[in-house]
Residue frames relative to the residue before (quaternion, step in Angstrom):
aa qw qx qy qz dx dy dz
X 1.0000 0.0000 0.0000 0.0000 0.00 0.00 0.00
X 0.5909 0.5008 -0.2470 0.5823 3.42 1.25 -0.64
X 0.4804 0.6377 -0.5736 0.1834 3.86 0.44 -0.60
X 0.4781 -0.6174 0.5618 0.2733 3.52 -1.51 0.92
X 0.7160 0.4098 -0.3718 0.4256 3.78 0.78 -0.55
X 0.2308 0.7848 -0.5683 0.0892 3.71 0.81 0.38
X 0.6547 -0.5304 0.4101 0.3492 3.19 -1.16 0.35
X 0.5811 -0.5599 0.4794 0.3450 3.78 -0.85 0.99
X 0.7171 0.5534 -0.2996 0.2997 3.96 0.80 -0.57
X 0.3858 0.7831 -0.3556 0.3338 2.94 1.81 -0.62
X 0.4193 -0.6069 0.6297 0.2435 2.95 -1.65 0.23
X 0.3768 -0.4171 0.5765 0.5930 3.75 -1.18 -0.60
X 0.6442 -0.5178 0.5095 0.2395 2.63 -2.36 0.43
X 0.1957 -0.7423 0.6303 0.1160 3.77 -0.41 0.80
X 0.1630 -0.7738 0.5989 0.1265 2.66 -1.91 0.74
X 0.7792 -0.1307 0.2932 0.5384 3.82 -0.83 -0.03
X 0.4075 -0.4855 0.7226 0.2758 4.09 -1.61 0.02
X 0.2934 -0.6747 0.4968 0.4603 3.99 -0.47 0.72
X 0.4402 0.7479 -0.3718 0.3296 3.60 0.59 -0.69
X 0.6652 0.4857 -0.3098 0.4750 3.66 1.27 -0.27
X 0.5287 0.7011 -0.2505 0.4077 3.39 1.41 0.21
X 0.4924 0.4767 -0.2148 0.6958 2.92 2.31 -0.56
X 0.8551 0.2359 -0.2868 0.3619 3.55 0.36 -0.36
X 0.3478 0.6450 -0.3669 0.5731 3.50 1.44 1.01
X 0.7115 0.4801 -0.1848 0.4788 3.09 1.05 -1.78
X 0.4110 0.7331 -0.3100 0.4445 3.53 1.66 -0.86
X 0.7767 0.4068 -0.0782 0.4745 3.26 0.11 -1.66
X 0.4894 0.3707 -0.5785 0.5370 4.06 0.56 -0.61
X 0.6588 0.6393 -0.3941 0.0446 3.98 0.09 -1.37
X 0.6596 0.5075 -0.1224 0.5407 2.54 1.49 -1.76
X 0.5868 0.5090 -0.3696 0.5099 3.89 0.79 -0.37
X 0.5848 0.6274 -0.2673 0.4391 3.55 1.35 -0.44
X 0.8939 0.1129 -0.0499 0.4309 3.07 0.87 -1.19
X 0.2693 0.6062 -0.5158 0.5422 3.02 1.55 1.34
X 0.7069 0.4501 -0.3142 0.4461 3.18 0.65 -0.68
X 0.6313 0.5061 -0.3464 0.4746 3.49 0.88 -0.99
X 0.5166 0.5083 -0.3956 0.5641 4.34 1.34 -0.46
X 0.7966 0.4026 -0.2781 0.3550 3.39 -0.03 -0.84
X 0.8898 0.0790 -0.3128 0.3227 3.25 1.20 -0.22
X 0.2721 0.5977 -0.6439 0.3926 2.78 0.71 1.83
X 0.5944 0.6162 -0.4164 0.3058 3.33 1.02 -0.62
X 0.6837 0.3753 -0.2083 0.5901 3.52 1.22 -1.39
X 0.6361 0.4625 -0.4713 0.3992 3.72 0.54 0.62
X 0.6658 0.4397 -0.1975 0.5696 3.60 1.58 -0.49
X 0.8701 0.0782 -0.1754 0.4538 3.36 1.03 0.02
X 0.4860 0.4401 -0.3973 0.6421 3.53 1.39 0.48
X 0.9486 -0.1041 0.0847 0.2864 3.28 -0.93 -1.54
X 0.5668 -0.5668 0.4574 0.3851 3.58 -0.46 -0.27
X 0.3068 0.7977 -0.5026 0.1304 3.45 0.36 0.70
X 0.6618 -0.5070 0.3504 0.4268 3.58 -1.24 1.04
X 0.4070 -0.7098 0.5097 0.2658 3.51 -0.75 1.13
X 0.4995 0.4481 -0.4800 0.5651 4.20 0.74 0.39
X 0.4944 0.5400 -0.5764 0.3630 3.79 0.40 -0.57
X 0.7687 0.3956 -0.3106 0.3952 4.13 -0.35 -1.14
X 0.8101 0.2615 -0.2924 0.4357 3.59 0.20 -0.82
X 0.5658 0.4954 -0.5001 0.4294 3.80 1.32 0.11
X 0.7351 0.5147 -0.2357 0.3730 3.38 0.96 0.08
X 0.5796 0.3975 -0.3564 0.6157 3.36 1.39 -0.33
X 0.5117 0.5668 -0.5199 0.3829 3.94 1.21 0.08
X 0.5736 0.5228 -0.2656 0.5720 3.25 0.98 -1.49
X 0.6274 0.2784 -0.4912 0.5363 4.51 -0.19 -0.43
X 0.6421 0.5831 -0.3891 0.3103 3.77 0.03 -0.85
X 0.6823 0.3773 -0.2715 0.5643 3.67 0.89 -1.24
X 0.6401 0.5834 -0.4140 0.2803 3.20 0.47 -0.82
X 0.5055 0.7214 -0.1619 0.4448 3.08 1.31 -1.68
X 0.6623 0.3267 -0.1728 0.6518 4.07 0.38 -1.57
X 0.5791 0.5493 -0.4062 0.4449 3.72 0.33 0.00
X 0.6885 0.3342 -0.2383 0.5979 3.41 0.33 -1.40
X 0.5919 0.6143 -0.4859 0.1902 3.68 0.15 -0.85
X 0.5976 0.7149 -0.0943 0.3506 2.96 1.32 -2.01
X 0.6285 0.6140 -0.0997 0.4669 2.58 1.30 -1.74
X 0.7297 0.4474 -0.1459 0.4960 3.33 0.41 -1.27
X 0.5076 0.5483 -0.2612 0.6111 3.82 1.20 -0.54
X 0.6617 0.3695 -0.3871 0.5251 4.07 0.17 -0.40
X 0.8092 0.4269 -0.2844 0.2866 3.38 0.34 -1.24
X 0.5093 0.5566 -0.3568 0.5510 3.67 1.25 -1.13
X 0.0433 -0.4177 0.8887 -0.1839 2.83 -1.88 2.46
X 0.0633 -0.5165 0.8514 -0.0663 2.72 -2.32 0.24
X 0.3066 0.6707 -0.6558 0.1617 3.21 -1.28 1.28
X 0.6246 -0.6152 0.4461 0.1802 3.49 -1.51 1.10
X 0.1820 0.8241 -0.5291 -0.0886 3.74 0.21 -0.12
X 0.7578 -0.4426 0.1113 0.4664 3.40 -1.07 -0.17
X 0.7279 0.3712 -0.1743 0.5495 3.46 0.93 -1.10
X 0.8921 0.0992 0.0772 0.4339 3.91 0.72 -0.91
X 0.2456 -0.8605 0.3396 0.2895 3.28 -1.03 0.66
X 0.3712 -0.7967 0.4509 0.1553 3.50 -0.43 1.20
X 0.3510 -0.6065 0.7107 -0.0623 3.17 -1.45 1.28
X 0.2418 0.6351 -0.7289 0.0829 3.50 -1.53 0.97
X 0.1109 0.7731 -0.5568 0.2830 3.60 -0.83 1.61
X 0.5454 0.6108 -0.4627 0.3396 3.65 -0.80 0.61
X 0.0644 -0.8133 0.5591 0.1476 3.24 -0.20 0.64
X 0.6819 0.2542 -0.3419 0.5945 4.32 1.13 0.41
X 0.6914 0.2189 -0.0030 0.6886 3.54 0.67 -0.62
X 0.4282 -0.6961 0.5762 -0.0059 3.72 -0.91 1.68
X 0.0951 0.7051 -0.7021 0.0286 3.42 -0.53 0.13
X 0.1854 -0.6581 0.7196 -0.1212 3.39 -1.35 1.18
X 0.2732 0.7952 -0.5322 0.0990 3.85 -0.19 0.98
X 0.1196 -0.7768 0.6117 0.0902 3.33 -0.27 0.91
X 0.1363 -0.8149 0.5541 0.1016 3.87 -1.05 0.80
X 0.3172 -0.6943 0.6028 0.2325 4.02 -0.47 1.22
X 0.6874 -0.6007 0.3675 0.1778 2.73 -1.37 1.67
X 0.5484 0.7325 -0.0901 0.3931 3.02 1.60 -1.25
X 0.6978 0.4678 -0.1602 0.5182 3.34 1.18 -0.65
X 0.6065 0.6189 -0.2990 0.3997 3.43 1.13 -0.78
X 0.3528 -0.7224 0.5946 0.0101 3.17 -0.95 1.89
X 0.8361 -0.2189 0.1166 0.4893 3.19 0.39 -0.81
X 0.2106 -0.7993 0.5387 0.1632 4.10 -0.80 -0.39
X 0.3246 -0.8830 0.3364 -0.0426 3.59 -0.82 1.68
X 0.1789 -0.8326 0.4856 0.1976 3.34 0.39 0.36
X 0.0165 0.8409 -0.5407 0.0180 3.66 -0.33 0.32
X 0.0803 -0.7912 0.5981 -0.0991 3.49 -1.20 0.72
X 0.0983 0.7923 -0.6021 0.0024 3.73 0.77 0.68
X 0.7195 -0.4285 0.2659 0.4775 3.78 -1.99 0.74
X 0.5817 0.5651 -0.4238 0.4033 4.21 0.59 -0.92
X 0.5628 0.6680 -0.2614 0.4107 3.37 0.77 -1.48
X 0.7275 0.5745 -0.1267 0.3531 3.32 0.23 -1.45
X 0.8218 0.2475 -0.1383 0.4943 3.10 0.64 -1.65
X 0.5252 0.5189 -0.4265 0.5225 3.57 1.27 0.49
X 0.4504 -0.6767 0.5244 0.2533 3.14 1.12 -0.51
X 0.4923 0.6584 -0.4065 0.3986 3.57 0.86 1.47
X 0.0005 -0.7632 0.6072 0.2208 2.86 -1.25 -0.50
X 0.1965 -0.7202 0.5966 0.2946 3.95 -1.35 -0.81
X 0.3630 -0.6607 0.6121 0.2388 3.22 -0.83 0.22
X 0.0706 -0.7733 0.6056 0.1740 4.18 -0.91 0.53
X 0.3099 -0.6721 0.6567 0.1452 3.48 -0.93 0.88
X 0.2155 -0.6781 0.7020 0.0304 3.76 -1.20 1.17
X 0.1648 0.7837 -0.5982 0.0281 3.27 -0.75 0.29
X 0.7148 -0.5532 0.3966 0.1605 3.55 -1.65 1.06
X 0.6984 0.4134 -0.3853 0.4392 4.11 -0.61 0.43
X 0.9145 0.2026 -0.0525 0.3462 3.92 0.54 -0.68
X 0.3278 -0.6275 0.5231 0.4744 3.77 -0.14 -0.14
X 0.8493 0.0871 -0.3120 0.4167 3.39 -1.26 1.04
X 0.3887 0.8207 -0.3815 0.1727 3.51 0.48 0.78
X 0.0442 0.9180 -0.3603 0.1599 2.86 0.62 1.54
X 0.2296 0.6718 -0.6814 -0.1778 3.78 -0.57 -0.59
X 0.4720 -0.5702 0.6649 0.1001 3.58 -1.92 1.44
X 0.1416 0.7199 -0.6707 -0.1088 3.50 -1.37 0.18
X 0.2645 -0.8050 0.5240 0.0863 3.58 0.23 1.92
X 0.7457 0.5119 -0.2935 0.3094 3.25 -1.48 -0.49
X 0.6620 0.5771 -0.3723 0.3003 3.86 0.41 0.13
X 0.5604 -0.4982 0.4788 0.4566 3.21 -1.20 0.92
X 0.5250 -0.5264 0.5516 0.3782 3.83 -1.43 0.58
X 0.6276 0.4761 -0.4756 0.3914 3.90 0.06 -0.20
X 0.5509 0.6288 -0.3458 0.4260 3.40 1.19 -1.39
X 0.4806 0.7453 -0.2853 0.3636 3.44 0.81 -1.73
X 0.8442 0.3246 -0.0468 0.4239 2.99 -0.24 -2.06
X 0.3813 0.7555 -0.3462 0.4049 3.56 1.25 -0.47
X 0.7984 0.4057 0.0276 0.4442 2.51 -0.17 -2.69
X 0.5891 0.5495 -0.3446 0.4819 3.95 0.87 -0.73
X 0.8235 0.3427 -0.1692 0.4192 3.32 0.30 -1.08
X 0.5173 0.6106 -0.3229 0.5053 3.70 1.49 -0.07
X 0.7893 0.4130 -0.1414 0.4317 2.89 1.12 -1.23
X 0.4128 0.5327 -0.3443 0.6537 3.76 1.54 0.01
X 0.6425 0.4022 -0.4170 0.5015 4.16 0.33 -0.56
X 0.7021 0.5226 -0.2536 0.4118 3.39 0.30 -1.33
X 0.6453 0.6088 -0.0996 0.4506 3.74 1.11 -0.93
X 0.7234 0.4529 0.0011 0.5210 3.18 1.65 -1.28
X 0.6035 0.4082 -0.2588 0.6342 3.14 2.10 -0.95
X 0.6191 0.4341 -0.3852 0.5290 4.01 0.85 -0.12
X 0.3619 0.5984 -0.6528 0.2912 3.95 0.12 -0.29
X 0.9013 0.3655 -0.1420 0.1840 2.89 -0.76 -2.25
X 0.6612 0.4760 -0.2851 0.5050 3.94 1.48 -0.44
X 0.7936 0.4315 -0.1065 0.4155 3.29 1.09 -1.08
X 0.6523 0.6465 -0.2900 0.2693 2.99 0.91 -0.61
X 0.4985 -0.7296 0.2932 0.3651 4.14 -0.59 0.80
């Protein structure tokens, strides 16, 4: 993704909205305090378990959680190149997906209630050969979105008619 001989068409490498760190960090929370419900529930009506046992543990899922988030926040690129858009993300297991314009069926904009009140969005990427082929690019300012959507439908539209099988 870094390569100095990239192709003049490239784009820069993009990264994530920081602002998606809050809504990652979100999710460790809520995985936090599910957990901290459930085990009070199975301590008040199942077993007897030391009453520190649930909330020392949804503390520990919670940090963890803002941990991976971070995590996940360094690694997430996005960049346009000439023929495809490429994806690099994983913070145990890398993934490197690059998607031929050519393939692209269609392209979602998306804005769920969390989104919103952070003031995101994501863009989904349909694509042609499989049921559920998708690739998501979360974290963007909602203009970006619409940007990146509508760049990416030109670029799609200018590859059909040469490339296509």
């Amino acid at each position: 993704m870094t390569d100095p001989t990239a192709d003049a068409a490239d784009g820069p490498v993009e990264r994530l909205h920081p602002r998606v760190r809050l809504l990652w960090t979100v999710g460790g929370l809520v995985v936090g305090v599910l957990v901290l419900v459930a085990g009070w529930l199975v301590e008040r009506f199942v077993l007897s378990l030391p009453v520190w046992l649930a909330p020392a543990t949804a503390t520990v899922l919670f940090l963890v959680g803002v941990l991976l988030a971070l995590a996940r926040y360094r690694v997430w690129r996005f960049q346009l190149q000439g023929d495809a858009l490429y994806l690099e993300r994983g913070v145990f297991t890398r993934v490197e997906t690059a998607v031929p314009y050519v393939r692209v069926q269609h392209i979602d904009t998306q804005r769920g209630p969390v989104d919103r009140l952070v003031g995101l969005s994501s863009i989904v990427v349909y694509t042609a050969g499989s049921r559920g082929a998708d690739v998501t690019v979360p974290g963007l300012a909602p203009d970006r979105a619409r940007r990146l959507r509508d760049r990416l439908r030109d670029l799609a539209v200018a590859a059909e008619p040469g490339d296509a099988v």
